[in-house]
C-alpha positions as CSV (number, residue, x, y, z in Angstrom):
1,X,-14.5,-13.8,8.5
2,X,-13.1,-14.7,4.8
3,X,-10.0,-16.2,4.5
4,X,-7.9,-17.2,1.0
5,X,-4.7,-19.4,0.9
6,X,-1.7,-17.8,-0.9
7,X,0.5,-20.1,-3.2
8,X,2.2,-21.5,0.2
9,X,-0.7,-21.7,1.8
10,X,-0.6,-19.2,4.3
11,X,-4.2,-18.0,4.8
12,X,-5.1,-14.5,4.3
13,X,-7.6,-12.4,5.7
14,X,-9.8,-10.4,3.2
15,X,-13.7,-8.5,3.7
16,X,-15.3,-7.4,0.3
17,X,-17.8,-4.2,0.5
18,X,-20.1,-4.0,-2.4
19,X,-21.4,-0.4,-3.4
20,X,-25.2,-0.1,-4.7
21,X,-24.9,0.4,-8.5
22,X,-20.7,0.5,-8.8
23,X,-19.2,1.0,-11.7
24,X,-15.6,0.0,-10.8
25,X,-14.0,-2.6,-8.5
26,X,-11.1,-2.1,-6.3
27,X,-8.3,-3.7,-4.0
28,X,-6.6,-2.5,-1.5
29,X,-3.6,-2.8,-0.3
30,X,-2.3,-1.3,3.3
31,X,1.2,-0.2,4.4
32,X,3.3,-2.4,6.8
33,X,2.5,-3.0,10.4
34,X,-1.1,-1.7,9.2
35,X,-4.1,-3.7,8.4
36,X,-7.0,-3.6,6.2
37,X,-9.4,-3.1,9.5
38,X,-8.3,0.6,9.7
39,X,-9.8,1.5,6.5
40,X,-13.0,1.3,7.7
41,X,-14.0,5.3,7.0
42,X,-11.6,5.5,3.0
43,X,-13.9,2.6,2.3
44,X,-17.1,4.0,2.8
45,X,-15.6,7.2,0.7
46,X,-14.8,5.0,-2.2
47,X,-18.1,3.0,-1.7
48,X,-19.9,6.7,-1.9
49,X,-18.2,6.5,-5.2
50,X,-19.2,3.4,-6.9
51,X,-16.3,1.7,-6.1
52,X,-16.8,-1.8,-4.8
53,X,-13.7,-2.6,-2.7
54,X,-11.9,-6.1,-1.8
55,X,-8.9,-5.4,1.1
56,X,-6.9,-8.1,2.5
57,X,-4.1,-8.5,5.1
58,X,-0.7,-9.7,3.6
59,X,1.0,-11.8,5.4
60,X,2.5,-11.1,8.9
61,X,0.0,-8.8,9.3
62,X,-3.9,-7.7,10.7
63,X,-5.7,-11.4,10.8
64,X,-4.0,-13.5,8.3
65,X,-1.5,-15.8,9.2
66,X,2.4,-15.8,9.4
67,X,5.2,-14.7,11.2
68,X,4.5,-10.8,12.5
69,X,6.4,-8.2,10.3
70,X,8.8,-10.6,8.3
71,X,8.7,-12.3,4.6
72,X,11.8,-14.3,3.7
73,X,11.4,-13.0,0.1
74,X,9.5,-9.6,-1.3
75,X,8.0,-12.2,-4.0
76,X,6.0,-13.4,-0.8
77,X,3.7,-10.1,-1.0
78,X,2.9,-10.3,-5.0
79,X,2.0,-14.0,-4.2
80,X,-0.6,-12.8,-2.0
81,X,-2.0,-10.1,-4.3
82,X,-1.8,-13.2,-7.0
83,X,-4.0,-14.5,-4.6
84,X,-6.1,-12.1,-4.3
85,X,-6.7,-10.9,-7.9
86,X,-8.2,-14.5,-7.8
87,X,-10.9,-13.9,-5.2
88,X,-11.3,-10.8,-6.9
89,X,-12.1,-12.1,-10.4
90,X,-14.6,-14.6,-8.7
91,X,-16.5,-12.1,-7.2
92,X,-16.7,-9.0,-9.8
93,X,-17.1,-8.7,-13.4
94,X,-17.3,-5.0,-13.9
95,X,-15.1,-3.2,-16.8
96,X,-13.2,-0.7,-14.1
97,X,-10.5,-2.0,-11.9
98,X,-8.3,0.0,-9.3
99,X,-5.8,-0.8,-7.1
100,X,-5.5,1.3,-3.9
101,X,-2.3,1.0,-2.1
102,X,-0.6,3.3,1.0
103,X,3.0,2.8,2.0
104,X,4.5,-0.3,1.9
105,X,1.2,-1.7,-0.2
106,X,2.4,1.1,-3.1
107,X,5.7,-0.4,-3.1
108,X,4.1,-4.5,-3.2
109,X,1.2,-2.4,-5.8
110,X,4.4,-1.2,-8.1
111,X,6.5,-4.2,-8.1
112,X,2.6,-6.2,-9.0
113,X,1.4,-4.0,-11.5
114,X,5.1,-4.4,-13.6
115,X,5.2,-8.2,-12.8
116,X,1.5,-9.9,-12.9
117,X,0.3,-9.7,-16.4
118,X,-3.6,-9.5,-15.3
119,X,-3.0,-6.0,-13.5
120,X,-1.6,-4.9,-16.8
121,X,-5.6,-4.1,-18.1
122,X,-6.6,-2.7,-15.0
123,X,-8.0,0.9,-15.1
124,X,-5.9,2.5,-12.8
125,X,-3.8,2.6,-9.4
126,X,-3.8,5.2,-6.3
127,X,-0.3,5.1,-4.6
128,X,-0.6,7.1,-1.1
129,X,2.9,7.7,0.6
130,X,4.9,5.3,-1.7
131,X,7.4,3.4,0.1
132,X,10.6,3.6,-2.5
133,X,13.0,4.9,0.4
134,X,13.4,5.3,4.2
135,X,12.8,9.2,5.0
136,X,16.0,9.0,7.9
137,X,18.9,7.4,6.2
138,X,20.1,4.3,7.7
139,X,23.7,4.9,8.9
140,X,26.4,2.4,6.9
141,X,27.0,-0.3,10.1
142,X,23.3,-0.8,10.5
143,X,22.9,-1.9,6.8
144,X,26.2,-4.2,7.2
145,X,24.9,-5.6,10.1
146,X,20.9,-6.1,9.1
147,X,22.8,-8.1,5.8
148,X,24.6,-10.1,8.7
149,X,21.3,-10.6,10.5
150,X,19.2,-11.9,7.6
151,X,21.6,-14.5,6.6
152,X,22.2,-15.7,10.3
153,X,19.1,-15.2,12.1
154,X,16.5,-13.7,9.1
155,X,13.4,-14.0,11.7
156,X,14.5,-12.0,14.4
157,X,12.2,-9.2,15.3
158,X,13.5,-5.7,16.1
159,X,11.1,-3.1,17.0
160,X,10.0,-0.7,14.9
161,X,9.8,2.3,17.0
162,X,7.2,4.0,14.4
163,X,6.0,7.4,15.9
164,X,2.0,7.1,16.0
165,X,2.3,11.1,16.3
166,X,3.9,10.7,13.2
167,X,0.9,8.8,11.0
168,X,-1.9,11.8,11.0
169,X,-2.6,15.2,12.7
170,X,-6.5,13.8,13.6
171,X,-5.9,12.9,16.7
172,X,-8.2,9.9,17.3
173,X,-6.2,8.3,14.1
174,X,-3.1,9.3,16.6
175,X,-4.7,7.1,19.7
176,X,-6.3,4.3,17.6
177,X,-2.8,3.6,16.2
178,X,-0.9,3.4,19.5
179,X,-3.5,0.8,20.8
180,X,-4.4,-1.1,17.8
181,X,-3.4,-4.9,18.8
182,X,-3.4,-5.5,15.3
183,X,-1.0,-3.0,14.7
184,X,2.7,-4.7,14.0
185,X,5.3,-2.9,15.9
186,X,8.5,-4.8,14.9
187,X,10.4,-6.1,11.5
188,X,12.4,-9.0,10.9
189,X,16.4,-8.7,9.8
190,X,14.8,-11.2,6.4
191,X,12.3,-8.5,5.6
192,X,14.8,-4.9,6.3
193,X,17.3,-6.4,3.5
194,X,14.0,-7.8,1.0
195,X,12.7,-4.2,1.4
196,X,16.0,-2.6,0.7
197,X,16.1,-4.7,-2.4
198,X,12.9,-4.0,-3.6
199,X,13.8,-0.2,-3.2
200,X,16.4,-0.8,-5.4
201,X,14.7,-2.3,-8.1
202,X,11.9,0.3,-8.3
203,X,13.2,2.8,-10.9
204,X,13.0,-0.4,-13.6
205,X,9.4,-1.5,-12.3
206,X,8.1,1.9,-12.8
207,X,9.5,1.5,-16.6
208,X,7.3,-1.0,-17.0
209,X,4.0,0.2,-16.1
210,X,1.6,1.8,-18.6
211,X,-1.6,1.6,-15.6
212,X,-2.6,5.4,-15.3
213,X,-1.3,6.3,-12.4
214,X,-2.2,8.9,-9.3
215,X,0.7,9.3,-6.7
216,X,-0.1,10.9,-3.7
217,X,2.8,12.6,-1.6
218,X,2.6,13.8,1.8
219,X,4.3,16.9,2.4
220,X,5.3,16.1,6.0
221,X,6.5,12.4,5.9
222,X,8.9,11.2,8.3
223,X,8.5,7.5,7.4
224,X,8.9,7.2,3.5
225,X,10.6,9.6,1.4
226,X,8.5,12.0,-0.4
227,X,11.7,13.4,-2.8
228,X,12.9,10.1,-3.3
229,X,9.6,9.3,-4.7
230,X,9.0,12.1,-6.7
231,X,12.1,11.7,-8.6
232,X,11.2,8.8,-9.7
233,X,8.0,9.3,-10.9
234,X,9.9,10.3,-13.8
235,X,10.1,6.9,-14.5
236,X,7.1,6.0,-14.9
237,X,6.2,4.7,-18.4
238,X,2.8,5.4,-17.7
239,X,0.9,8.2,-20.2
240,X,-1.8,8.8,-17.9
241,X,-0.2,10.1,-15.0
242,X,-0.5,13.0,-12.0
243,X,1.9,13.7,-9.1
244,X,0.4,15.3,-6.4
245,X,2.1,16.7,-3.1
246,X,0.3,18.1,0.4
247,X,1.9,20.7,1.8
248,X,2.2,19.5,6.0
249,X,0.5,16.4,5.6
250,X,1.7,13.3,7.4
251,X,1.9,10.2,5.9
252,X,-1.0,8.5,6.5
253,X,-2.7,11.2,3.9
254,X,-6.2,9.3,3.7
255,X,-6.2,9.3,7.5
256,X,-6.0,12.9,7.9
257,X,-8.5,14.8,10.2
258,X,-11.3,15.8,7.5
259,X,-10.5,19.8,6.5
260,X,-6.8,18.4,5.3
261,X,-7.8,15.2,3.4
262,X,-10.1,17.1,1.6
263,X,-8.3,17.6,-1.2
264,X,-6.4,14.5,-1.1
265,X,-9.6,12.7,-1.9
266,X,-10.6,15.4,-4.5
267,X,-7.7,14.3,-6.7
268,X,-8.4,11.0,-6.2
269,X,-11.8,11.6,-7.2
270,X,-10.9,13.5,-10.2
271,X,-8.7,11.3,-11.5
272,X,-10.7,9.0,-12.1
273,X,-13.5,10.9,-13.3
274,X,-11.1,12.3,-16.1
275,X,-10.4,8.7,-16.7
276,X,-14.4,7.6,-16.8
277,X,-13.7,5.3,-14.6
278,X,-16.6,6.5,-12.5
279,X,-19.4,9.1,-14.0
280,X,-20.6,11.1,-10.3
């Protein structure tokens, strides 16, 4: 197994698959509580591709170190992609660059590509199910006392209670996710109020980045919120840009049983043909 140090030296899991003949390079970036392990079959789609891809876990998460579900600062996560780009950069030197990111990774993916000046050149980036807001709102007291929380104890844990029912219709995604041991089931009090913040701030991120970009929305999501997300897509500075929505999908839209992902990975696909970032 590979392993990388981020700027504070917690190490970070990350597996490289090389496609025969690519002509673009990747990373990936998954949502919270996931890891990169799951993406075992979106891989071998992009690899069918020509896309060579590099995925990592972020910290507090899969098989890299630190503590489970909890950053005492958001900047944390784009210090691992910092870290990242680097292993990248050492081990492909093609013209094409992509970022992949679902969930959580499309919120860490928007606040990087506004903020690191070396994703500014990079081809392109595929958000899936962008975390910009919590689909159920959280009720006034529970905000008050999360801000309590993270000041007094920020690395308590509280339990997620994410619905694995809730990730896919394909039911083996379903079971997988409710036995995964690498799965992260709770959040720290530090990481709710970072998150929050880092909602916040994406409308002015989103001003600042001129990467083509390809959001995809799933129609069903009870985890991020789809409108939320659309609305400010608006923002985007971005020329080069597509918005798509799937009508029933849940929010794990590359995880999807076959039949309904089919088109999800048709627009991916098309995008970046139309932007000759791959020729099939």
């Amino acid at each position: 197994m590979s392993y990388t140090e981020s700027q504070d030296k917690t190490r970070l899991f990350y597996k490289i698959d090389h496609a025969d003949d690519a002509q673009a390079s990747a990373i990936l970036i998954h949502g919270f509580g996931d890891h990169c392990g799951r993406y075992d079959a979106f891989v071998e789609y992009l690899i069918g591709l020509g896309i060579s891809v590099l995925r990592f876990d972020y910290r507090g998460h899969g098989r890299s170190e630190g503590r489970r579900g909890h950053i005492m600062a958001f900047d944390e996560y784009l210090q691992d992609v910092q870290a990242i780009i680097e292993i990248h950069d050492q081990n492909f030197d093609l013209d094409h660059k992509v970022i992949f990111a679902h969930s959580n990774g499309s919120l860490i993916a928007t606040h990087a590509l506004a903020l690191i000046p070396e994703l500014k050149t990079w081809s392109a980036a595929i958000l899936s199910s962008p975390f910009y807001a919590i689909k159920v709102k959280v009720p006034k007291w529970k905000s008050f006392l999360g801000a309590k929380l993270s000041r007094l104890i920020p690395t308590l844990g509280l339990p997620t209670d994410l619905n694995p029912n809730h990730m896919s219709h394909d039911q083996q995604v379903i079971d997988a996710y409710a036995t995964d041991p690498l799965i992260g089931r709770v959040a720290s009090a530090r990481w709710f109020t970072e998150i929050l913040d880092a909602h916040d701030q994406v409308g002015e991120r989103l001003k600042h980045i001129e990467v083509p970009i390809l959001m995809q929305l799933a129609g069903d999501d009870h985890i991020a919120d789809s409108e939320i997300s659309e609305a400010l897509f608006a923002e985007l500075k971005a020329s080069d840009k597509s918005l798509e929505s799937y009508s029933g999908l849940y929010h794990e839209i590359w995880f999807e049983d076959e039949e309904k992902r089919s088109k999800v990975f048709g627009d991916l696909k098309k995008f970046l043909q139309d932007l000759n970032v791959i020729t099939l």
